[in-house]
N, CA and C atoms as an extended XYZ file, in Angstrom:
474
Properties=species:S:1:pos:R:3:atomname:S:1:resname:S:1:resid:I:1 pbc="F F F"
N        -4.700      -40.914       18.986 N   UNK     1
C        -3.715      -40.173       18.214 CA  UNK     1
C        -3.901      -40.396       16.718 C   UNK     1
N        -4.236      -41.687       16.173 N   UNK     2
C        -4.335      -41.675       14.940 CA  UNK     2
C        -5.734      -41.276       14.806 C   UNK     2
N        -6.436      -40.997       15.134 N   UNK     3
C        -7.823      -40.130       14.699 CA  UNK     3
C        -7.320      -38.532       14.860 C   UNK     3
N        -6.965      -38.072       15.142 N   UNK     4
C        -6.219      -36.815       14.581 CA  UNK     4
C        -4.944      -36.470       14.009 C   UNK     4
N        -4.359      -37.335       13.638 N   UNK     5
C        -3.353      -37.429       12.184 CA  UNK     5
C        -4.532      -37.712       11.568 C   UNK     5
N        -5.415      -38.189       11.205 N   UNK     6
C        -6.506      -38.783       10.280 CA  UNK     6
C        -6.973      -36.961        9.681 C   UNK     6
N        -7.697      -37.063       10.882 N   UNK     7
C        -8.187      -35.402       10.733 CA  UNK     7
C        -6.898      -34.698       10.143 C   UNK     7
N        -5.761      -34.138       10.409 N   UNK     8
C        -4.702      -33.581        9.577 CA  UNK     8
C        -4.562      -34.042        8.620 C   UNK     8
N        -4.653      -34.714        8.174 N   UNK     9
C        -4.398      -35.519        6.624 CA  UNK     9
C        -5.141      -35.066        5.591 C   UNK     9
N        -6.719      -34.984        6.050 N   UNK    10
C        -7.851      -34.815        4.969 CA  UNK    10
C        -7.642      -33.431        4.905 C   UNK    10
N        -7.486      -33.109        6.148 N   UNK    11
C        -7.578      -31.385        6.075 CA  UNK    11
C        -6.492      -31.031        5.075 C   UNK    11
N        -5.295      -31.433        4.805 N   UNK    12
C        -4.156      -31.000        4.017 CA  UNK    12
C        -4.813      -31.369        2.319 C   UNK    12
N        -5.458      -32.372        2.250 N   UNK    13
C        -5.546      -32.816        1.314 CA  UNK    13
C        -7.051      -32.301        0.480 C   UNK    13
N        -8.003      -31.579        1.664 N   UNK    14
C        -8.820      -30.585        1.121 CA  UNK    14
C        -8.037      -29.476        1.006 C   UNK    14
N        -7.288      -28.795        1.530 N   UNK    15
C        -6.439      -27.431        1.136 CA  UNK    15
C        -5.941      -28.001        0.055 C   UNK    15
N        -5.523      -28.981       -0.584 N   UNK    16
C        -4.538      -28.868       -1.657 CA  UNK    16
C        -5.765      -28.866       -2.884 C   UNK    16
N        -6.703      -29.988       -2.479 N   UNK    17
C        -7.636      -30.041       -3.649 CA  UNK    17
C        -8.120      -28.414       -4.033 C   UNK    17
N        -8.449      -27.251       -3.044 N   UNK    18
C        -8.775      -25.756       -2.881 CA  UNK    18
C        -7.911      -24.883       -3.730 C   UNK    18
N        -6.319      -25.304       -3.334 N   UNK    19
C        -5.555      -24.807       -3.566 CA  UNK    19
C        -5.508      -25.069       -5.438 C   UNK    19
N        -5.896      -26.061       -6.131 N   UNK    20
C        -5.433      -26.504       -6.951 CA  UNK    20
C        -6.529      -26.011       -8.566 C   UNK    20
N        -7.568      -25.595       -7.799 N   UNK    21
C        -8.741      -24.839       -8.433 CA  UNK    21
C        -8.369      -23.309       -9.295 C   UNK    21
N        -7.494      -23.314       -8.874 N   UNK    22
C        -6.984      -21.850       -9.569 CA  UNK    22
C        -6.079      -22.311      -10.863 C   UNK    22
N        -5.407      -23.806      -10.813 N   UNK    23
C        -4.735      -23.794      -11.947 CA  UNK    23
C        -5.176      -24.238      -13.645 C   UNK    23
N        -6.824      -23.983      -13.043 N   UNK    24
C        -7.565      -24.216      -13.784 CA  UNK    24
C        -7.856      -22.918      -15.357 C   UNK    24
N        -7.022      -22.377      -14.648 N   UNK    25
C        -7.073      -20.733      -15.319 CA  UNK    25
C        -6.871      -20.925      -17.156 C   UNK    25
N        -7.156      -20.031      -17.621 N   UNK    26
C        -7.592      -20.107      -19.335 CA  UNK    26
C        -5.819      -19.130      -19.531 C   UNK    26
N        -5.014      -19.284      -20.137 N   UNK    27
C        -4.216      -18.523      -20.490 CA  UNK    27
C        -4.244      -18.157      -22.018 C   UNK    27
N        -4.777      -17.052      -22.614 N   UNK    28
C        -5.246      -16.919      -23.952 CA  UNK    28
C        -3.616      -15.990      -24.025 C   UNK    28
N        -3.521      -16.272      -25.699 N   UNK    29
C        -2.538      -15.680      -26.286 CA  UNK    29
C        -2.889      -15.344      -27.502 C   UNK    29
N        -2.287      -14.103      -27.668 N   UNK    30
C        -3.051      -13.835      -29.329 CA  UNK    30
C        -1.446      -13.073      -29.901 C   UNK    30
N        -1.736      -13.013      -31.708 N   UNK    31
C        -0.391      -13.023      -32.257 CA  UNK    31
C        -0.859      -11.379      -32.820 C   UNK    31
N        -0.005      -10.257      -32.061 N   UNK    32
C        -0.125       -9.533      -32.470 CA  UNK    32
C         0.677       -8.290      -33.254 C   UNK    32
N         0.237       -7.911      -34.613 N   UNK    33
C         1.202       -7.590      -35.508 CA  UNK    33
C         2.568       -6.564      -35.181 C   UNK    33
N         2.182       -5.592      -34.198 N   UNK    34
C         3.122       -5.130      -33.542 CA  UNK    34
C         3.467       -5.027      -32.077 C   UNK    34
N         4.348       -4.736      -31.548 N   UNK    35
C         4.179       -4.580      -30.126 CA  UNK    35
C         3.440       -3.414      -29.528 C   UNK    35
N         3.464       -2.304      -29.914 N   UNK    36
C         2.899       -1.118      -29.766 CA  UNK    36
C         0.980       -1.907      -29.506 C   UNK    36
N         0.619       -2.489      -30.394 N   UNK    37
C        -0.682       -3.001      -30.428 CA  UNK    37
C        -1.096       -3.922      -28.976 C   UNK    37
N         0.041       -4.447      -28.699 N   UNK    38
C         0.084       -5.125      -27.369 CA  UNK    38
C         0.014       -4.628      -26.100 C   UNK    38
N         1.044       -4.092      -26.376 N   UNK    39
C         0.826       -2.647      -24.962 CA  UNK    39
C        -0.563       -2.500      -24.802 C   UNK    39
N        -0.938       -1.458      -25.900 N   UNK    40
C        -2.341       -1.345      -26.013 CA  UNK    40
C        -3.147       -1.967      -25.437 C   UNK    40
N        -3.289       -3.192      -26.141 N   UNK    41
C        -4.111       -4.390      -25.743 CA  UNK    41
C        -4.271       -4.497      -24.092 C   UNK    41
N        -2.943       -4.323      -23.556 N   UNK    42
C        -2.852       -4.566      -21.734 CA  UNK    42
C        -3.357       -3.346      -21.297 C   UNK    42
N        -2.898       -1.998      -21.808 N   UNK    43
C        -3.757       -0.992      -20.934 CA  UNK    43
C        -5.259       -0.601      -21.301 C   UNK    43
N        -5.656       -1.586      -22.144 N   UNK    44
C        -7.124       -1.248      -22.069 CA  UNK    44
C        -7.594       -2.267      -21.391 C   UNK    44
N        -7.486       -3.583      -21.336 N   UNK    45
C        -8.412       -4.787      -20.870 CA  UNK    45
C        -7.746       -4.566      -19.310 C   UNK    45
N        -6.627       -3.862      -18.970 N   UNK    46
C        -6.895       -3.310      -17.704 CA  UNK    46
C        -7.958       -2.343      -17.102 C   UNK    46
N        -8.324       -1.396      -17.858 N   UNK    47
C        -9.160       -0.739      -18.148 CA  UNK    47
C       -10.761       -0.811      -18.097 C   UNK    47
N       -10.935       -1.953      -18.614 N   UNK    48
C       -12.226       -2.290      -18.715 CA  UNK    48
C       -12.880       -3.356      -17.723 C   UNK    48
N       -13.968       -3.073      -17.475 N   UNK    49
C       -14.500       -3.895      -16.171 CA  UNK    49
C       -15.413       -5.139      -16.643 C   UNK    49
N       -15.176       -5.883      -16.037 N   UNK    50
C       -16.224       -7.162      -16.055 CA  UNK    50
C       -17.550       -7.551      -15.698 C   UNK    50
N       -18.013       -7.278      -17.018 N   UNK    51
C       -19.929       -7.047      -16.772 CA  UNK    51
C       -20.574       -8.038      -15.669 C   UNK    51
N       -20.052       -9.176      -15.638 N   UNK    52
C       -20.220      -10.641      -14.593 CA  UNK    52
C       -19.605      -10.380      -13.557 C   UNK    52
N       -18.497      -10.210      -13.068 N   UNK    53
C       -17.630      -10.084      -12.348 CA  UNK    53
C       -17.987       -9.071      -11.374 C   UNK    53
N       -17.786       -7.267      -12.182 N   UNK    54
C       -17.698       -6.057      -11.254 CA  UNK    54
C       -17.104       -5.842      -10.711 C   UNK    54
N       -16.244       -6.814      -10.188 N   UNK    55
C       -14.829       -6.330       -9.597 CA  UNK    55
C       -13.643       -6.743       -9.983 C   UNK    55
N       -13.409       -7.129      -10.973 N   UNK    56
C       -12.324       -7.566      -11.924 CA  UNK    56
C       -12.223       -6.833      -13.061 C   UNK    56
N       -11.060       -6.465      -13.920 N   UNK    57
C       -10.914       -6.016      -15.284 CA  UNK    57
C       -11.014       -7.356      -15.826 C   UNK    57
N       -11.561       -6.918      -16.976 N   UNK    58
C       -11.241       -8.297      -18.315 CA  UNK    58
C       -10.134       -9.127      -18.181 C   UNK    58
N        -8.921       -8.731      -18.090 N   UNK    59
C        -7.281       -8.999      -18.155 CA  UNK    59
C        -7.571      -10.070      -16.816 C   UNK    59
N        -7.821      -10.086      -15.782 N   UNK    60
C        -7.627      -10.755      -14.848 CA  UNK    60
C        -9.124      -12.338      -14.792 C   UNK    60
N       -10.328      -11.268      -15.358 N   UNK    61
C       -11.220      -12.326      -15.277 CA  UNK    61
C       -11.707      -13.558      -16.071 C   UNK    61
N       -11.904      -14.503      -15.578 N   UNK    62
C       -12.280      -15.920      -16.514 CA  UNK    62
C       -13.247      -16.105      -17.107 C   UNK    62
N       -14.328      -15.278      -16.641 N   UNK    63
C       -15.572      -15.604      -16.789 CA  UNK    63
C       -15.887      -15.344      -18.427 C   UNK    63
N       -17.012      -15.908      -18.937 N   UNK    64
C       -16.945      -15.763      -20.453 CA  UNK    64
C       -17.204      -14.757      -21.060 C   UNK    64
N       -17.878      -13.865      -20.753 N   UNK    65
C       -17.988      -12.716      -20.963 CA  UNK    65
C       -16.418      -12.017      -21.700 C   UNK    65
N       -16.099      -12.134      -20.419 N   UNK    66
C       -14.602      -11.080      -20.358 CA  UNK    66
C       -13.871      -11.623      -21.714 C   UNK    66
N       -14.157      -13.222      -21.543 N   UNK    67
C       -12.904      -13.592      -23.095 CA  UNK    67
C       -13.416      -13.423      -23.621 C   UNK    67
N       -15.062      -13.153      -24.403 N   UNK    68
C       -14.961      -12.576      -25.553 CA  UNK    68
C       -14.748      -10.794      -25.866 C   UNK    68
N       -15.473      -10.105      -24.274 N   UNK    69
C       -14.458       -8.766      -25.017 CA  UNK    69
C       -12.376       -9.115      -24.730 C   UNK    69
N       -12.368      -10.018      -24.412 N   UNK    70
C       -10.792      -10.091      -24.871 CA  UNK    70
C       -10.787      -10.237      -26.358 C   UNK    70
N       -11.549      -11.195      -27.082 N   UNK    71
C       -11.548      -11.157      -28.451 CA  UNK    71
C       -11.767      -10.102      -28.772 C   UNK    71
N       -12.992       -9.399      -28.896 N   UNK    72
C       -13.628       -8.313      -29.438 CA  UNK    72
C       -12.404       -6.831      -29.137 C   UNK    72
N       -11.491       -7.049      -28.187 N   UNK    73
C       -10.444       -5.879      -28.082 CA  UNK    73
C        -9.449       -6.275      -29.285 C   UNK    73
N        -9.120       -7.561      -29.103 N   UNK    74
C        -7.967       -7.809      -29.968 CA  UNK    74
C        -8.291       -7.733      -31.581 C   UNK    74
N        -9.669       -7.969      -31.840 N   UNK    75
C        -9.948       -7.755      -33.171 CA  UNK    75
C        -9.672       -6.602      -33.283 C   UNK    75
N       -10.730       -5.754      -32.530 N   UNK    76
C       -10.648       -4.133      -32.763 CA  UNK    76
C        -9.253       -3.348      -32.819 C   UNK    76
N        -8.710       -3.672      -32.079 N   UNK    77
C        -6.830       -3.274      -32.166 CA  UNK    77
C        -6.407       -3.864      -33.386 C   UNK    77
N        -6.431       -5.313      -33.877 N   UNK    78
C        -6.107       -5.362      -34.930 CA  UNK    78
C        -6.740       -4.685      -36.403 C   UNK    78
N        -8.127       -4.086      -36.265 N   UNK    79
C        -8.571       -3.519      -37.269 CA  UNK    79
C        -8.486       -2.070      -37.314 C   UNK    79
N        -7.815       -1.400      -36.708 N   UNK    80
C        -7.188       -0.270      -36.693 CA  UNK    80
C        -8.016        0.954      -35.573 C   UNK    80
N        -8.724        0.457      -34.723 N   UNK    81
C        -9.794        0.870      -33.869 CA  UNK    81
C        -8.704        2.001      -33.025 C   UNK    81
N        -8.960        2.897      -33.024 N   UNK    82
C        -8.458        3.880      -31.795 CA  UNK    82
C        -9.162        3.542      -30.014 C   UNK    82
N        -7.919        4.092      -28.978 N   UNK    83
C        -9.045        3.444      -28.261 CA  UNK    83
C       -10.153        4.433      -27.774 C   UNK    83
N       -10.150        5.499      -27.852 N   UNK    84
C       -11.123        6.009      -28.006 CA  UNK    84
C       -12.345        5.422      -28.439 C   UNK    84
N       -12.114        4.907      -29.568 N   UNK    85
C       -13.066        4.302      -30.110 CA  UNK    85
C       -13.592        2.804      -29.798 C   UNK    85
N       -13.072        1.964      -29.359 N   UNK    86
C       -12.923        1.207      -28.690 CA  UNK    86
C       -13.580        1.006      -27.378 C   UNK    86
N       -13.594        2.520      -26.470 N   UNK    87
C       -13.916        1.948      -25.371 CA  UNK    87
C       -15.444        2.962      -25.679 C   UNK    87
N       -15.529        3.707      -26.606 N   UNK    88
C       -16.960        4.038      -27.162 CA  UNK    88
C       -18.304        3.234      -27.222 C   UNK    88
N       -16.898        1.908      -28.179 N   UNK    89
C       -18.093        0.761      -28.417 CA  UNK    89
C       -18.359        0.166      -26.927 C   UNK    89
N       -17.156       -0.093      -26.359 N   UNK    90
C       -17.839       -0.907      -24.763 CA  UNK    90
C       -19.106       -0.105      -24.200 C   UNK    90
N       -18.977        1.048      -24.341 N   UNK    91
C       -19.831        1.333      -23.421 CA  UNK    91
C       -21.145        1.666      -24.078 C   UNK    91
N       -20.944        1.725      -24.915 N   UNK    92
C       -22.340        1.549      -25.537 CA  UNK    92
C       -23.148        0.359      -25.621 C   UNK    92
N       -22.018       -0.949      -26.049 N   UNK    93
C       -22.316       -1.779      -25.652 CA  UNK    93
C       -23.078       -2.430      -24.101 C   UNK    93
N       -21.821       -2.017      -23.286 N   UNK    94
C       -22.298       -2.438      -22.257 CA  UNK    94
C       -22.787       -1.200      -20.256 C   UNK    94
N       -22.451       -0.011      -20.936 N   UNK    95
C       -22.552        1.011      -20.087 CA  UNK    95
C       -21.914        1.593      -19.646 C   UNK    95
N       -21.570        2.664      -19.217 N   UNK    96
C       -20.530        3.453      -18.701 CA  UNK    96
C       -19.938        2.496      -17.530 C   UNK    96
N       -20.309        1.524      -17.002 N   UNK    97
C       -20.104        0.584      -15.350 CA  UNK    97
C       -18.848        0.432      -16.304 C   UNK    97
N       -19.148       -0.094      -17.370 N   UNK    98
C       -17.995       -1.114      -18.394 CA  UNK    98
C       -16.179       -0.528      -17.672 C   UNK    98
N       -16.249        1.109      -17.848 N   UNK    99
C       -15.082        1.236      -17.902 CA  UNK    99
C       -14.624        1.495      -15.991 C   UNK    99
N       -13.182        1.784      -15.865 N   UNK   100
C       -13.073        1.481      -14.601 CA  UNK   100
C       -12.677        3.150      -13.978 C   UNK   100
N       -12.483        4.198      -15.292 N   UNK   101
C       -12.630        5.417      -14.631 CA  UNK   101
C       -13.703        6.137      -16.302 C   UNK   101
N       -14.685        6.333      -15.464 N   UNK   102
C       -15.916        6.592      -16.780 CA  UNK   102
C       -15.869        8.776      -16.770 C   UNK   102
N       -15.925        8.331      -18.004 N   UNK   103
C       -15.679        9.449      -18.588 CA  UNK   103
C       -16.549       10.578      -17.702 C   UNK   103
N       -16.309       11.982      -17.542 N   UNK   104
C       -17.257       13.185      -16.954 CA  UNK   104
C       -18.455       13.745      -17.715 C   UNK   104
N       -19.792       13.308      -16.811 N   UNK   105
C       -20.636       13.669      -17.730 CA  UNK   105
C       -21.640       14.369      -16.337 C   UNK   105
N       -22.782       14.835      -17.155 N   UNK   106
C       -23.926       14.739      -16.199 CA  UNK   106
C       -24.492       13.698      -15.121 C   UNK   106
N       -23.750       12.258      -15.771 N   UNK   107
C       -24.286       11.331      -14.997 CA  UNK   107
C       -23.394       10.380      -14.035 C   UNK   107
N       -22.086       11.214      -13.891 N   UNK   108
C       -20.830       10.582      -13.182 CA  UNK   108
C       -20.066       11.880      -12.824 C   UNK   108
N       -21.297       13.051      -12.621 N   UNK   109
C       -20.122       14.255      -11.675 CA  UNK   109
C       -19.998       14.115      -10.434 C   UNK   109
N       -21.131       13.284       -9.531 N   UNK   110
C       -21.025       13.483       -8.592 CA  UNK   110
C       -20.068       12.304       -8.083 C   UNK   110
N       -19.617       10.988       -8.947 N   UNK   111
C       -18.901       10.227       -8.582 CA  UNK   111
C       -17.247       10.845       -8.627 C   UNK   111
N       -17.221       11.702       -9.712 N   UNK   112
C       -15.655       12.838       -9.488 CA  UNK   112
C       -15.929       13.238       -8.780 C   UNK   112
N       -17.154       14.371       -8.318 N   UNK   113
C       -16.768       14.926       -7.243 CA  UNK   113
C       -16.978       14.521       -5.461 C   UNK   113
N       -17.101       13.453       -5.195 N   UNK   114
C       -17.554       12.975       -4.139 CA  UNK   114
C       -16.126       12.717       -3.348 C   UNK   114
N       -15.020       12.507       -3.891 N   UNK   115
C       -14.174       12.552       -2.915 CA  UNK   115
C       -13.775       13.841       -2.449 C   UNK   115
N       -13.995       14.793       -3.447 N   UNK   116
C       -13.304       16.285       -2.929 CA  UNK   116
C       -14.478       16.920       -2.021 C   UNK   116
N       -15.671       16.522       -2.267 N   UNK   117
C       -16.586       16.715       -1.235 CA  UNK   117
C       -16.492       16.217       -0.069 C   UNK   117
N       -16.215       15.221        0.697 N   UNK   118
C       -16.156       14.577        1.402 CA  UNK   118
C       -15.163       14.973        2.509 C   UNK   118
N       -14.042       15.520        1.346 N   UNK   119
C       -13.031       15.733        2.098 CA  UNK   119
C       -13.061       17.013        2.523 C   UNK   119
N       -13.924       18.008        1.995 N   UNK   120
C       -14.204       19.930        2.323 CA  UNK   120
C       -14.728       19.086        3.393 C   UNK   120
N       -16.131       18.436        3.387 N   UNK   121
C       -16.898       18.678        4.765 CA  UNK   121
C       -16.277       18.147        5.646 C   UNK   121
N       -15.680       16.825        5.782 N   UNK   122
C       -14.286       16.923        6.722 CA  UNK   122
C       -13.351       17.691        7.464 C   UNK   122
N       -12.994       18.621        6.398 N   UNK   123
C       -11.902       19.608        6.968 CA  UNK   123
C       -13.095       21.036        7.609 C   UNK   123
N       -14.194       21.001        7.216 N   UNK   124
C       -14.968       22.014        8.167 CA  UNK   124
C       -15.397       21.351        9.237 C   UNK   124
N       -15.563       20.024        9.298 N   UNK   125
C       -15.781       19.170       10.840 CA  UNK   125
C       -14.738       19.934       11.564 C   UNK   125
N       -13.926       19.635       11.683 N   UNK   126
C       -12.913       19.467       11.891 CA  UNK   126
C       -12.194       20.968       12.680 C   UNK   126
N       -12.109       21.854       11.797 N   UNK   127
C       -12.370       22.899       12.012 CA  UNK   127
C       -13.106       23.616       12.596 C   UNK   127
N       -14.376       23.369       12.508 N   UNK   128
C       -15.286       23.831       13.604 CA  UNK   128
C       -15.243       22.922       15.104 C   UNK   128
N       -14.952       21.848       14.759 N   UNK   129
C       -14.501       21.279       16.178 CA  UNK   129
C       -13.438       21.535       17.345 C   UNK   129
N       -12.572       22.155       16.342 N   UNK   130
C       -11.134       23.067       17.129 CA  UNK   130
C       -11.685       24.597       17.298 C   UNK   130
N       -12.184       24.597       16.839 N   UNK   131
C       -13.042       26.552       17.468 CA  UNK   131
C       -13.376       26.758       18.423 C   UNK   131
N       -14.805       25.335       18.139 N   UNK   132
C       -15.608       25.424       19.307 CA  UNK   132
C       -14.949       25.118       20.782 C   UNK   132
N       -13.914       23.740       20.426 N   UNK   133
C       -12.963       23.797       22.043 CA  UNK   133
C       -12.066       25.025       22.466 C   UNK   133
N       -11.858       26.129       21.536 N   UNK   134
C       -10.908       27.059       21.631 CA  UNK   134
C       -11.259       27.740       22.499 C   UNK   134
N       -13.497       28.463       22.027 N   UNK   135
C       -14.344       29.237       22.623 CA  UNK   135
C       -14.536       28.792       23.612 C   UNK   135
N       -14.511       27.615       24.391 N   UNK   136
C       -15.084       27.169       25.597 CA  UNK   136
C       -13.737       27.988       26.315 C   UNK   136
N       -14.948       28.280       27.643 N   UNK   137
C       -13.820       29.103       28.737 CA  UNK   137
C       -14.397       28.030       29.708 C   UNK   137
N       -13.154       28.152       31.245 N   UNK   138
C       -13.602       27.390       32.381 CA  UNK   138
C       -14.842       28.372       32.663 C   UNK   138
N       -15.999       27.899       33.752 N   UNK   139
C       -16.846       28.584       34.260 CA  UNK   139
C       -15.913       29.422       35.593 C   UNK   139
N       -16.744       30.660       35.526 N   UNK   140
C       -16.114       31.196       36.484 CA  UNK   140
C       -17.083       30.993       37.994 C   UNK   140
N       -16.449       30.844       39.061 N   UNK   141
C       -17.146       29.976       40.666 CA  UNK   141
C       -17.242       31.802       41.310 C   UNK   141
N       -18.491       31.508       42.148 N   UNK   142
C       -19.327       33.007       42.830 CA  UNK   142
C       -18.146       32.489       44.150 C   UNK   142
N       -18.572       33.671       44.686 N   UNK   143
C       -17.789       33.828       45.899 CA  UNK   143
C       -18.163       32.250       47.127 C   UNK   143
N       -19.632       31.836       47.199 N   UNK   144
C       -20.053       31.435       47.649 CA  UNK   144
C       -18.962       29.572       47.232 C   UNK   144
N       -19.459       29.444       46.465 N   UNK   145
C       -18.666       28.258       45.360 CA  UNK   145
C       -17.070       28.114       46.139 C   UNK   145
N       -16.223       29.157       45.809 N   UNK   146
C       -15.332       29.102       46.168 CA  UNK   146
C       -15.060       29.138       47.261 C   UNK   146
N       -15.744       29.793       48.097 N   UNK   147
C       -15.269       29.316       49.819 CA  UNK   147
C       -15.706       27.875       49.828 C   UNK   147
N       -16.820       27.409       49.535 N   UNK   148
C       -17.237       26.021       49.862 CA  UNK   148
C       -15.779       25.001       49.086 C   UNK   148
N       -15.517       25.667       48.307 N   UNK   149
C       -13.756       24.669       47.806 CA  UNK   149
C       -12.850       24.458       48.772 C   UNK   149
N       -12.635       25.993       49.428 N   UNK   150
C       -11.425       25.795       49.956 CA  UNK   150
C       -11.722       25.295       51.151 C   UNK   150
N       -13.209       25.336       51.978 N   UNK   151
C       -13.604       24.677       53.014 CA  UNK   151
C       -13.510       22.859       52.998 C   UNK   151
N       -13.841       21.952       51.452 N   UNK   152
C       -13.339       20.652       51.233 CA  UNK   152
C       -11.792       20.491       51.087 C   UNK   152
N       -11.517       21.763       50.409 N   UNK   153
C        -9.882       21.675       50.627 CA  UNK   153
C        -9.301       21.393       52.058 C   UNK   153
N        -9.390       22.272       53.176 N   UNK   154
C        -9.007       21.912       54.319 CA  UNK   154
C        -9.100       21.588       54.887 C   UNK   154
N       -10.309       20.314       54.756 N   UNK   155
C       -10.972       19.405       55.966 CA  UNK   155
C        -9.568       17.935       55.590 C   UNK   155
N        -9.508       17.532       56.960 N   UNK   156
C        -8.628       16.438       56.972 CA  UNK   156
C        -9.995       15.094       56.079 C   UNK   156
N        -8.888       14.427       55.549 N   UNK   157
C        -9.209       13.459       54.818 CA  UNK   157
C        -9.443       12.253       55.731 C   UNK   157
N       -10.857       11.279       55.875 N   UNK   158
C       -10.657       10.479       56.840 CA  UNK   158
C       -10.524        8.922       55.966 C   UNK   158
């Protein structure tokens, strides 16, 4: 018995050490001249994706990258940057991947249009699948066919 309280013990005490890895987190704060600029600040670094990461926005990720375009946003907001302009420079900087809905071009139509595609050829699956069961008829049985039915029909069952 005490060799598995033993085992429960470590095990709690590796979950906590696991658990405790996250409070390792960077909480940056920056002083910014208005609130309007702040806002800002949150709906773009929501906005923008994490070159390291890829599946994180800036706003959420640790990695170093991300805090310095956290700097590089907050300068730019503070130097009067539109975000237009702003997310110009990211992606020039770092590529259209940068942002998390990339602008319509020649080289991201088919990523707009791939859900509405997907979903036409769907709805013609689909559609043609209810036709085709509509068109099916039963086969029709020759004379021959059908006596041989009703002849298994009326034989006693043994």
């Amino acid at each position: 018995m005490k060799k598995v309280q033993k085992i429960l013990m470590l095990s709690a005490l590796w979950c906590l050490l696991l658990a405790s890895l996250g409070a390792q987190a960077v909480i940056e704060t920056y002083a910014f001249s208005s609130p309007d600029l702040e806002a800002r600040y949150h709906l773009l670094s929501q906005e923008l994706r994490c070159p390291k990461c890829q599946n994180q926005n800036i706003a959420d990720s640790n990695a170093p990258i991300a805090r310095d375009l956290r700097v590089v946003l907050f300068e730019q907001l503070e130097a009067g940057a539109t975000d237009d302009e702003i997310l110009a420079f990211m992606v020039a900087r770092y590529g259209e991947f940068v942002r998390y809905r990339p602008g319509i071009d020649r080289q991201t139509l088919l990523l707009w249009a791939a859900p509405a595609l997907l979903l036409s050829l769907g709805a013609a699956g689909l559609i043609g699948h209810f036709r085709q069961r509509r068109v099916r008829r039963p086969e029709v049985l020759t004379d021959a066919e059908r006596d041989q039915v009703e002849q298994l029909l009326r034989e006693p069952r043994a």
